[in-house]
PyMOL Python script that loads the backbone (N, CA, C, O; Angstrom):
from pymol import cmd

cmd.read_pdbstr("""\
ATOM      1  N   UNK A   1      -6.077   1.086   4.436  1.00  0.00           N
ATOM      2  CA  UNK A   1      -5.094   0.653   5.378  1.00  0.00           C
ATOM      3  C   UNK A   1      -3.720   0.823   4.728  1.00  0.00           C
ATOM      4  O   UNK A   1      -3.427   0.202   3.706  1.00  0.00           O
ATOM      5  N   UNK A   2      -2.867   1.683   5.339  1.00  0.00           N
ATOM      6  CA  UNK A   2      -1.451   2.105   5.025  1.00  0.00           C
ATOM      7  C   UNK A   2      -0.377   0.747   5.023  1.00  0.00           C
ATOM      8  O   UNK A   2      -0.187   0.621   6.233  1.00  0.00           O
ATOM      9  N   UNK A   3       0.299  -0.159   4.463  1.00  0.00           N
ATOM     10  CA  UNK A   3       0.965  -0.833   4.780  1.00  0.00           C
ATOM     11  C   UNK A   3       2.517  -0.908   3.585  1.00  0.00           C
ATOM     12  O   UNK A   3       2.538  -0.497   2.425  1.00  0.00           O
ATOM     13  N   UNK A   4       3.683  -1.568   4.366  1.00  0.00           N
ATOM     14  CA  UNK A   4       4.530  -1.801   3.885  1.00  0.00           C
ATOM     15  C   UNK A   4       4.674  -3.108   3.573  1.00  0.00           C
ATOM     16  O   UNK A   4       3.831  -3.876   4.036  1.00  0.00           O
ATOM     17  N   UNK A   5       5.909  -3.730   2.612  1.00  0.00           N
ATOM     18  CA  UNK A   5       6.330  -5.020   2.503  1.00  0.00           C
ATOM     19  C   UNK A   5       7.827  -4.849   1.709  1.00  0.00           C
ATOM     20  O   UNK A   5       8.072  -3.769   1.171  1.00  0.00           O
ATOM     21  N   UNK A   6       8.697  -5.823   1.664  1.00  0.00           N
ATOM     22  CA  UNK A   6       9.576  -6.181   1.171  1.00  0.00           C
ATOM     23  C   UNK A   6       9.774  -5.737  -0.953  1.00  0.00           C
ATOM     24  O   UNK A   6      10.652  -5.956  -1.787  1.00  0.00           O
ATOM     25  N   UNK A   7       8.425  -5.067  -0.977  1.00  0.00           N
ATOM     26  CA  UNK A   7       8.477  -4.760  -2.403  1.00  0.00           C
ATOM     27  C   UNK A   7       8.781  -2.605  -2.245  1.00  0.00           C
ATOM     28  O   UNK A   7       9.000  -1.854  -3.195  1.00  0.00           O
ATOM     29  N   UNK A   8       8.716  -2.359  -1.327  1.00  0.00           N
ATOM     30  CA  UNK A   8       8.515  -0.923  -1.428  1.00  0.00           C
ATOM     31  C   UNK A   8       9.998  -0.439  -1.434  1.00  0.00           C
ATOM     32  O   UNK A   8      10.913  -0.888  -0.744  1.00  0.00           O
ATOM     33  N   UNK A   9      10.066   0.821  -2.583  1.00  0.00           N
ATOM     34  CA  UNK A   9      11.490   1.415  -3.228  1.00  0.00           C
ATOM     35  C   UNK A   9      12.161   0.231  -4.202  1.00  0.00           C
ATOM     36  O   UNK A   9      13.374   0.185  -4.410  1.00  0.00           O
ATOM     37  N   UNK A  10      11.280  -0.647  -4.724  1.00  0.00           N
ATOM     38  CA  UNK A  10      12.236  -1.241  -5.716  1.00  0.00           C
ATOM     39  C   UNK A  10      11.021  -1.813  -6.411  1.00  0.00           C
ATOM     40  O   UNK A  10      10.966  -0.970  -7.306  1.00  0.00           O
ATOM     41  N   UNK A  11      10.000  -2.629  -6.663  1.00  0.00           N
ATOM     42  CA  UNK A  11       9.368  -2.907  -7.651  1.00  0.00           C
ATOM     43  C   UNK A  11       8.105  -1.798  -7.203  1.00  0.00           C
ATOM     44  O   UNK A  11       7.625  -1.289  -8.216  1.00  0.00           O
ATOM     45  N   UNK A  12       7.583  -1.403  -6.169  1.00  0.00           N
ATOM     46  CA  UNK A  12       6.198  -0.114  -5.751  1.00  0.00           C
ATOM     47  C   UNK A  12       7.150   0.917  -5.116  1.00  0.00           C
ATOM     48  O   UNK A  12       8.318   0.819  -4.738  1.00  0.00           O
ATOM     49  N   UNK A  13       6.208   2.010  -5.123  1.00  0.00           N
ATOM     50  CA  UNK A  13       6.449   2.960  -4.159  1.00  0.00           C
ATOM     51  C   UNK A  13       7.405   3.158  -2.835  1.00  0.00           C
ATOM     52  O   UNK A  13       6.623   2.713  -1.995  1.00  0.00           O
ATOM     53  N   UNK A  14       8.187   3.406  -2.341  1.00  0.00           N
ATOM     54  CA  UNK A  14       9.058   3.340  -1.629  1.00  0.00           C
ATOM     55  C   UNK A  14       8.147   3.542   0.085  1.00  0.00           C
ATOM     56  O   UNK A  14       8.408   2.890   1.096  1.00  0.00           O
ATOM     57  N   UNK A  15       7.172   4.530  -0.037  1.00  0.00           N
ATOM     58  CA  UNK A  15       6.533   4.653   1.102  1.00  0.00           C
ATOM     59  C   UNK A  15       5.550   3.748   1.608  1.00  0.00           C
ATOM     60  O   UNK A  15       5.085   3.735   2.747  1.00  0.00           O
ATOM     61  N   UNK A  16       5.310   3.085   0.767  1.00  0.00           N
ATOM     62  CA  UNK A  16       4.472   2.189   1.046  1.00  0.00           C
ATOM     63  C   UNK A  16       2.758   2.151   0.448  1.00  0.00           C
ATOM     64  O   UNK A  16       2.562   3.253  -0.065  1.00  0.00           O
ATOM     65  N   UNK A  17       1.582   1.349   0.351  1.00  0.00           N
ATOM     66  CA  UNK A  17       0.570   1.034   0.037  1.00  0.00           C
ATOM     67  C   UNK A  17      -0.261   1.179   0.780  1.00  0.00           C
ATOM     68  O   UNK A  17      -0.301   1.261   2.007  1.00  0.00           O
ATOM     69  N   UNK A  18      -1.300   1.230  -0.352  1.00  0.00           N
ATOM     70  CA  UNK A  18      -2.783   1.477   0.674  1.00  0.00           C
ATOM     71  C   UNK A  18      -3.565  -0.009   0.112  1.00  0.00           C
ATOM     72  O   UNK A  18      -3.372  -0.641  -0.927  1.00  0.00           O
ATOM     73  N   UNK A  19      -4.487  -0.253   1.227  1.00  0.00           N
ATOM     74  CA  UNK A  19      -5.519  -1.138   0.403  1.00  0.00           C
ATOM     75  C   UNK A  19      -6.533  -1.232   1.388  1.00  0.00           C
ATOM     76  O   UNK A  19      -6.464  -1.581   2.566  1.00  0.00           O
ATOM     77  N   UNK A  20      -7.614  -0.809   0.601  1.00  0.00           N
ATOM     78  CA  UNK A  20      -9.771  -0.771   1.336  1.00  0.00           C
ATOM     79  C   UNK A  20      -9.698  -1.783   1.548  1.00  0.00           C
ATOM     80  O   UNK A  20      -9.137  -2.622   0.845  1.00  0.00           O
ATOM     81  N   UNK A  21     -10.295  -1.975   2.665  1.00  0.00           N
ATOM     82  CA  UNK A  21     -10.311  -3.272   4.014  1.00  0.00           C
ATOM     83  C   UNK A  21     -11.662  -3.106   4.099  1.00  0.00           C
ATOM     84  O   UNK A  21     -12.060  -2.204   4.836  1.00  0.00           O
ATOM     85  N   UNK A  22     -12.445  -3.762   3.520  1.00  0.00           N
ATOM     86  CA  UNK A  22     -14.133  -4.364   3.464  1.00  0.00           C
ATOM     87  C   UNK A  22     -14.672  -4.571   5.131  1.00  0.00           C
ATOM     88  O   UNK A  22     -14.366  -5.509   5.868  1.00  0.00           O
ATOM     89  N   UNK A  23     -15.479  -3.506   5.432  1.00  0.00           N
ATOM     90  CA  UNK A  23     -16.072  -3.851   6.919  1.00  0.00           C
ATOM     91  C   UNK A  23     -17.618  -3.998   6.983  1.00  0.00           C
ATOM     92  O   UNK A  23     -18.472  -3.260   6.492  1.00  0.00           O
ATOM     93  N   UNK A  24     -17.743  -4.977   7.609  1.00  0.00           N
ATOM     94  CA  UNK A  24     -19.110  -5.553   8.059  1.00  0.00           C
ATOM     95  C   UNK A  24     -18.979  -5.783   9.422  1.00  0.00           C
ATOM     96  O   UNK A  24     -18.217  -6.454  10.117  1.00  0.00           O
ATOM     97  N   UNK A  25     -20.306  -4.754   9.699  1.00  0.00           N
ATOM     98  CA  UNK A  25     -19.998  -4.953  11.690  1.00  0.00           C
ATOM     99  C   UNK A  25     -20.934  -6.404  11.453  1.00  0.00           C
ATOM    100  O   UNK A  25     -21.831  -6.801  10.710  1.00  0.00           O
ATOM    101  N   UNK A  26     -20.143  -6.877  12.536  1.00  0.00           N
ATOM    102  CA  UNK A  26     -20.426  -8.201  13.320  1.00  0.00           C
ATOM    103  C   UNK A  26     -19.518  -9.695  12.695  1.00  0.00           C
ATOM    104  O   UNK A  26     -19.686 -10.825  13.154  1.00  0.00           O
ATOM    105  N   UNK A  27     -18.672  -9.381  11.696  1.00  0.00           N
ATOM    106  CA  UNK A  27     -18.073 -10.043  10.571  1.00  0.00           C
ATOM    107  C   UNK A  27     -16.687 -11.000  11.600  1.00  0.00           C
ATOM    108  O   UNK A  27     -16.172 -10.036  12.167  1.00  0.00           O
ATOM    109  N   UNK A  28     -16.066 -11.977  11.984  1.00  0.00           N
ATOM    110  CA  UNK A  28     -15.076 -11.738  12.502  1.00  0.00           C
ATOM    111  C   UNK A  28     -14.351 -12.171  11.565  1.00  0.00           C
ATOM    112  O   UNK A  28     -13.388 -12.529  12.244  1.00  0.00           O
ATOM    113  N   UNK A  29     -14.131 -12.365  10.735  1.00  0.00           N
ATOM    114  CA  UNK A  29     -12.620 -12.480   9.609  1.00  0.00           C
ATOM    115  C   UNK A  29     -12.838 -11.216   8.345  1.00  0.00           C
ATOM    116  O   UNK A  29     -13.926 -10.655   8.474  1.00  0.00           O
ATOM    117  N   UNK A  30     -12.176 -10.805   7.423  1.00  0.00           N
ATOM    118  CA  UNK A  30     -12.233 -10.245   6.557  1.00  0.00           C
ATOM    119  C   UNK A  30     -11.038 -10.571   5.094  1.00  0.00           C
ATOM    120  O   UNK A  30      -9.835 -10.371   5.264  1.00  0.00           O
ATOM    121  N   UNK A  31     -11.456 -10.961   4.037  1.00  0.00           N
ATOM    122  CA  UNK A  31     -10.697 -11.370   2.989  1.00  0.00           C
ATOM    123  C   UNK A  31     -10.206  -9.544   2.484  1.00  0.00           C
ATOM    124  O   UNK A  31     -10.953  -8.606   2.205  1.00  0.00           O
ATOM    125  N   UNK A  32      -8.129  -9.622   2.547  1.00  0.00           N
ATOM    126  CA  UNK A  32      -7.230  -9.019   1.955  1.00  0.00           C
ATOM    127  C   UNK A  32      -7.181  -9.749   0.694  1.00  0.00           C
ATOM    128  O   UNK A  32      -6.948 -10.952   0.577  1.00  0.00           O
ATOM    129  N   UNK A  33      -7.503  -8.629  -0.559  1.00  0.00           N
ATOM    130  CA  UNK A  33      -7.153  -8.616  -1.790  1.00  0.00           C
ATOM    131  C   UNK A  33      -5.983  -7.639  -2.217  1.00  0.00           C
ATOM    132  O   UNK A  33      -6.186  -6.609  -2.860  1.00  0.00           O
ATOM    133  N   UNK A  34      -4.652  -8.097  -1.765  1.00  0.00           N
ATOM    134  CA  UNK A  34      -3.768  -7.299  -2.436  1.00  0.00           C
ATOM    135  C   UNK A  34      -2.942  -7.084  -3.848  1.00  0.00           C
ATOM    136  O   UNK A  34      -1.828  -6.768  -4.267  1.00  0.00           O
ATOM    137  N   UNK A  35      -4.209  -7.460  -4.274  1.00  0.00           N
ATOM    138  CA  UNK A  35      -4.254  -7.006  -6.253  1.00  0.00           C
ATOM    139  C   UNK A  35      -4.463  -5.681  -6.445  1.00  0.00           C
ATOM    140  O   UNK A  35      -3.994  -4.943  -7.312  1.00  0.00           O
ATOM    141  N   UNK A  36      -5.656  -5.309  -5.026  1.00  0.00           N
ATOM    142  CA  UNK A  36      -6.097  -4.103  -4.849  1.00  0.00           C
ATOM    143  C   UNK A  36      -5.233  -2.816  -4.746  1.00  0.00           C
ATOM    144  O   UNK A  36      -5.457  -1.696  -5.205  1.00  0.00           O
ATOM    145  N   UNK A  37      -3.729  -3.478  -3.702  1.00  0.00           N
ATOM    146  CA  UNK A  37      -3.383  -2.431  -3.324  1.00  0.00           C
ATOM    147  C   UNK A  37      -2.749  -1.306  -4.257  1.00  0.00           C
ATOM    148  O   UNK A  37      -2.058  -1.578  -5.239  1.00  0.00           O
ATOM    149  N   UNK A  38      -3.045  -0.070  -3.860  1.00  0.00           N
ATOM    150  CA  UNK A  38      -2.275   0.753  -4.632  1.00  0.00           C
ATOM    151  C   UNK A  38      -1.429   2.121  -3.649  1.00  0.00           C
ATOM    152  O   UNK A  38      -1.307   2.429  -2.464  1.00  0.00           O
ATOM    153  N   UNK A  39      -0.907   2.735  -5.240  1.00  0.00           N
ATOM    154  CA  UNK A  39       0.025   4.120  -4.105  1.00  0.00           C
ATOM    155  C   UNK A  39      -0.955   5.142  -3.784  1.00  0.00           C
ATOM    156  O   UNK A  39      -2.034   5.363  -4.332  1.00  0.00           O
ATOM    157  N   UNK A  40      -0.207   5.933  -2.463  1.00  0.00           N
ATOM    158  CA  UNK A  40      -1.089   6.787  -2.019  1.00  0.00           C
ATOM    159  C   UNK A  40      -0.531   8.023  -3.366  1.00  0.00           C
ATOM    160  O   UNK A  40       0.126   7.942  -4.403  1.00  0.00           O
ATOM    161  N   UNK A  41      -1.338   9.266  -2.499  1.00  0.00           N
ATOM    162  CA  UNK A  41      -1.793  10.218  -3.972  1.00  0.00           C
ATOM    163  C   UNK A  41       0.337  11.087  -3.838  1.00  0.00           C
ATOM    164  O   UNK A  41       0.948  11.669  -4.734  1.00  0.00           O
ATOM    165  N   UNK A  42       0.756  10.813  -2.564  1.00  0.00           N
ATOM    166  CA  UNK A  42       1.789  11.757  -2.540  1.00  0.00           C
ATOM    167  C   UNK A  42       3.171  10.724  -3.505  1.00  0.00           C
ATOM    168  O   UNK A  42       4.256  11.281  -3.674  1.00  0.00           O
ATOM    169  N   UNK A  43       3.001   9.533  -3.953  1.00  0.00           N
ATOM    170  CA  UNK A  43       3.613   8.876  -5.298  1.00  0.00           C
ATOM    171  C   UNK A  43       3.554  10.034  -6.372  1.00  0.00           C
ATOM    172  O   UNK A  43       4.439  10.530  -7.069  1.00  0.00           O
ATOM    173  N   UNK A  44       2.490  10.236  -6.284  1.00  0.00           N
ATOM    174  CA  UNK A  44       2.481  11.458  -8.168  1.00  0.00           C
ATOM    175  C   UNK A  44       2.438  12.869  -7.576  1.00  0.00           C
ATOM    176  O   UNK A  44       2.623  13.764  -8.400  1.00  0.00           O
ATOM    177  N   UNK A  45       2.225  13.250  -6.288  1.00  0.00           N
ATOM    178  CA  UNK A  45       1.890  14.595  -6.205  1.00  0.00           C
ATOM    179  C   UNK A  45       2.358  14.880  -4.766  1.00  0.00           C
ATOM    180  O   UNK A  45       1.930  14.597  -3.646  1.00  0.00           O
ATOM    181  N   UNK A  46       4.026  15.949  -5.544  1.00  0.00           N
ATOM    182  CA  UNK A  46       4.534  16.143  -4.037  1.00  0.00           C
ATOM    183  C   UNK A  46       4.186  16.892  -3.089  1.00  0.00           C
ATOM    184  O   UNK A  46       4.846  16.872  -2.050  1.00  0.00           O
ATOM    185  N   UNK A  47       2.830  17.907  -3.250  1.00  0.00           N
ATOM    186  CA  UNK A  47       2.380  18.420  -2.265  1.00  0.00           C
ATOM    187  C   UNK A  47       1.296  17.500  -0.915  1.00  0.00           C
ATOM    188  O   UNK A  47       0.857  17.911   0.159  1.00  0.00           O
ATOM    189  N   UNK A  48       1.165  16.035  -1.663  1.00  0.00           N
ATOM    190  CA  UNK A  48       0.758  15.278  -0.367  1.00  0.00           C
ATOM    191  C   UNK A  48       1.552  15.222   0.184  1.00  0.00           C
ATOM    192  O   UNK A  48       2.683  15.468  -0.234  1.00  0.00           O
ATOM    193  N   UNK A  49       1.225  14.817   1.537  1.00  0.00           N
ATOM    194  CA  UNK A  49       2.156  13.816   2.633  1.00  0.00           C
ATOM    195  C   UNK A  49       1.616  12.678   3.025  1.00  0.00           C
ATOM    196  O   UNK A  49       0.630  12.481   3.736  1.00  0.00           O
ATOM    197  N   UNK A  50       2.569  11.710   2.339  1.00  0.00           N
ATOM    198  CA  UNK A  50       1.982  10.132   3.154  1.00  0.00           C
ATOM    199  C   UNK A  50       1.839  10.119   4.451  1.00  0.00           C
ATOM    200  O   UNK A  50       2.473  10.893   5.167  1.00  0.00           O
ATOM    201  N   UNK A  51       0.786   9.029   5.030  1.00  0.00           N
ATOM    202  CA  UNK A  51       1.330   8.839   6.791  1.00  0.00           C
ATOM    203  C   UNK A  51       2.005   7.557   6.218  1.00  0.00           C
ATOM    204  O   UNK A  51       2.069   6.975   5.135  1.00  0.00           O
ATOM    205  N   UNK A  52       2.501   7.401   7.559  1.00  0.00           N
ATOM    206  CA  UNK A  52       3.660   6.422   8.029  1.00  0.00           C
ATOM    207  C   UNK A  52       2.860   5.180   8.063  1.00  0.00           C
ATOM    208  O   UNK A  52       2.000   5.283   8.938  1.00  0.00           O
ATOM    209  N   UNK A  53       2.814   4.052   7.452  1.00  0.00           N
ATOM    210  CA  UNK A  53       2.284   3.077   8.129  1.00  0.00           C
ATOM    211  C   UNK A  53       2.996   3.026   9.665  1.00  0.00           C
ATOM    212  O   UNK A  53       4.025   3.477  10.169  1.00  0.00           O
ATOM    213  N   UNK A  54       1.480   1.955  10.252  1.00  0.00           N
ATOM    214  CA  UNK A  54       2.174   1.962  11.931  1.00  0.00           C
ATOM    215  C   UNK A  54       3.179   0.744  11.694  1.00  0.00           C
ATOM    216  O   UNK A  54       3.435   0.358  10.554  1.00  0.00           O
ATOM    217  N   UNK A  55       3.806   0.087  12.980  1.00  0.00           N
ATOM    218  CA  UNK A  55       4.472  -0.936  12.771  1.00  0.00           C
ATOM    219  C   UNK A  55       3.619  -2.388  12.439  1.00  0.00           C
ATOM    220  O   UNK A  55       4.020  -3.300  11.715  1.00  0.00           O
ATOM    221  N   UNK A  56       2.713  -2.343  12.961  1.00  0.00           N
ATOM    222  CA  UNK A  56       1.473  -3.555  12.851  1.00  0.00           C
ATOM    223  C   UNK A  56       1.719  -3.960  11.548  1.00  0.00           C
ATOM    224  O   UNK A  56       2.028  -5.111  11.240  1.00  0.00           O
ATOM    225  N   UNK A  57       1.553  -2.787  10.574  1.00  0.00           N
ATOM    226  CA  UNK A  57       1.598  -3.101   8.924  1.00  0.00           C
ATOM    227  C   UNK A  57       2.487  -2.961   8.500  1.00  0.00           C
ATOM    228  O   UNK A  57       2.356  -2.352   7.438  1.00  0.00           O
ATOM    229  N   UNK A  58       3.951  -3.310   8.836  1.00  0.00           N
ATOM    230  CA  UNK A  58       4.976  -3.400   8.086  1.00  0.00           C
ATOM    231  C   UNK A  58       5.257  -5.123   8.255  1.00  0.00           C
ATOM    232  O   UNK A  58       5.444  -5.787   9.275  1.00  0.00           O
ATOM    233  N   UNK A  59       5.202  -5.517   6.851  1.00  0.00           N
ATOM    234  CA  UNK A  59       5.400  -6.859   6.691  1.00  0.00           C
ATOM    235  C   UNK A  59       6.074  -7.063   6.138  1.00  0.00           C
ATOM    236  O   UNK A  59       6.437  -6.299   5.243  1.00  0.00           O
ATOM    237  N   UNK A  60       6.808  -8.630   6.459  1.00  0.00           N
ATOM    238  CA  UNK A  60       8.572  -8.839   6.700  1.00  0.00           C
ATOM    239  C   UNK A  60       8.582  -9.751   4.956  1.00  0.00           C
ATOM    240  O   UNK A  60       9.457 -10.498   4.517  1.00  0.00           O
ATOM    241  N   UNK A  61       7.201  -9.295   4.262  1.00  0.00           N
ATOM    242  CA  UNK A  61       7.255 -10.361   3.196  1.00  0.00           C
ATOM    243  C   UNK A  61       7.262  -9.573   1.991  1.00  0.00           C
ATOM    244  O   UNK A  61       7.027  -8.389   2.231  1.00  0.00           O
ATOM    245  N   UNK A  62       7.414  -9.779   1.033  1.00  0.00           N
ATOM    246  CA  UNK A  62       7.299  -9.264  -0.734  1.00  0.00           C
ATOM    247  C   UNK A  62       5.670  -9.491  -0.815  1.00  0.00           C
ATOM    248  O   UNK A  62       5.103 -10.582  -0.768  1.00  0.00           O
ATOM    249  N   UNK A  63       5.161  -8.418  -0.925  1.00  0.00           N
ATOM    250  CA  UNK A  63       3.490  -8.595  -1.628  1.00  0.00           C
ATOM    251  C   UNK A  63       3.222  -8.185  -3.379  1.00  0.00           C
ATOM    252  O   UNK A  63       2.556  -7.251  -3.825  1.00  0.00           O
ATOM    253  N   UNK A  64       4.207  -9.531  -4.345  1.00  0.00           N
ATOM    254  CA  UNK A  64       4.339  -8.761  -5.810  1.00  0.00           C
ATOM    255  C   UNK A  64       2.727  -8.740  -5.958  1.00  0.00           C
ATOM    256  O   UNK A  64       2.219  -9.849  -6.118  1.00  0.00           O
ATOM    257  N   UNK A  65       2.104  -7.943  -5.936  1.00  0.00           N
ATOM    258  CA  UNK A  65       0.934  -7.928  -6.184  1.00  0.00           C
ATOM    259  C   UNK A  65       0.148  -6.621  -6.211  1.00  0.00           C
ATOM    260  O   UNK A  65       0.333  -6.016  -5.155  1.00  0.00           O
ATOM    261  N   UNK A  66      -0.686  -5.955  -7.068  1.00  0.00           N
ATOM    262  CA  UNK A  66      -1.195  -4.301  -6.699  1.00  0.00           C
ATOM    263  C   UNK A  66      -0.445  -3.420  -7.844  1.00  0.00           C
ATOM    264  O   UNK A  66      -0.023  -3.752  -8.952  1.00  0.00           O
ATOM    265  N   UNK A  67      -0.439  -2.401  -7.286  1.00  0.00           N
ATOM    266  CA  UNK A  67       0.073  -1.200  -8.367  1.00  0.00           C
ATOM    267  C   UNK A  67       1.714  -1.362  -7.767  1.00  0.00           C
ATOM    268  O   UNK A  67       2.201  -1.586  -6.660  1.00  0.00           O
ATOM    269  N   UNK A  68       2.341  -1.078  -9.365  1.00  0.00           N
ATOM    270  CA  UNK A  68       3.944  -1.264  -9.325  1.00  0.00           C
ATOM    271  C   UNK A  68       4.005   0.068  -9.216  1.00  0.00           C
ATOM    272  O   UNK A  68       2.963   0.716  -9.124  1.00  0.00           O
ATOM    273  N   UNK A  69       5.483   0.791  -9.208  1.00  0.00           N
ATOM    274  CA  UNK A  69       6.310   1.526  -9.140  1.00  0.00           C
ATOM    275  C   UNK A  69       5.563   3.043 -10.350  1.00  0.00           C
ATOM    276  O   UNK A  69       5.539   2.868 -11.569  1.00  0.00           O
ATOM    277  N   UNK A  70       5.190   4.000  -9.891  1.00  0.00           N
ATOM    278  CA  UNK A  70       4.853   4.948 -10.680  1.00  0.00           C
ATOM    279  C   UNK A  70       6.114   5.622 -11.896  1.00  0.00           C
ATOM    280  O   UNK A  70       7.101   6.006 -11.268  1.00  0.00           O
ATOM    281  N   UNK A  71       6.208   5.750 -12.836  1.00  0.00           N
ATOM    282  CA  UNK A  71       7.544   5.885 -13.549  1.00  0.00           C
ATOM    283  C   UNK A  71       7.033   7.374 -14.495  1.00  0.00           C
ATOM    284  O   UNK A  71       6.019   7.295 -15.189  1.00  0.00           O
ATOM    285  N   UNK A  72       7.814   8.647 -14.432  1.00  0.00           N
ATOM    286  CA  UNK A  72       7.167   9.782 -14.618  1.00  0.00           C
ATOM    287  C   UNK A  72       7.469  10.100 -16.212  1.00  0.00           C
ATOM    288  O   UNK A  72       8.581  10.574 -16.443  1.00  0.00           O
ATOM    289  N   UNK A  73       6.812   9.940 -17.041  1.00  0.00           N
ATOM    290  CA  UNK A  73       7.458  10.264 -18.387  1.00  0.00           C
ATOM    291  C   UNK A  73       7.542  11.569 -18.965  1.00  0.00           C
ATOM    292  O   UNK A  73       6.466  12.150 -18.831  1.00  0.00           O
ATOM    293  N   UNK A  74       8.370  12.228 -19.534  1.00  0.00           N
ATOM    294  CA  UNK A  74       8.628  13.711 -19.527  1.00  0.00           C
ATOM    295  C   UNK A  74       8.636  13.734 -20.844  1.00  0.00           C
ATOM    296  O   UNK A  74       8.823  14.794 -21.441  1.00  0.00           O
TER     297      UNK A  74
END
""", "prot")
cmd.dss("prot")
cmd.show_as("cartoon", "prot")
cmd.util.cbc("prot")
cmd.orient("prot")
């Protein structure tokens, strides 16, 4: 699941996060571990293209939590 928060372009990735969303048919709640989340592959490799998170997953909060900011050492 593609999502944004109040941490993206300054402590993560600017485009935003991914994080595996555990499905069990017939389940109706599901526990978010966003320790989990991390960057998609187009962070290190500019021939990806991120998608856009939709608006659903742009959240109005800081998630310090997951993979920080990729930093390229030369």
């Amino acid at each position: 699941m593609p999502f944004t928060d109040k941490t993206n372009g300054f402590e993560t990735y600017g485009g935003g996060r991914f994080l595996d969303v555990p499905y069990e048919e017939d389940r109706k709640t599901v526990m978010l571990d966003f320790n989990r989340a991390y960057s998609p592959f187009c962070a290190y490799d500019p021939d990806y293209v991120c998608p856009v998170p939709p608006k659903d997953n742009r959240l109005d909060i800081a998630i310090p939590a997951g993979e920080k900011t990729y930093e390229k050492h030369e």
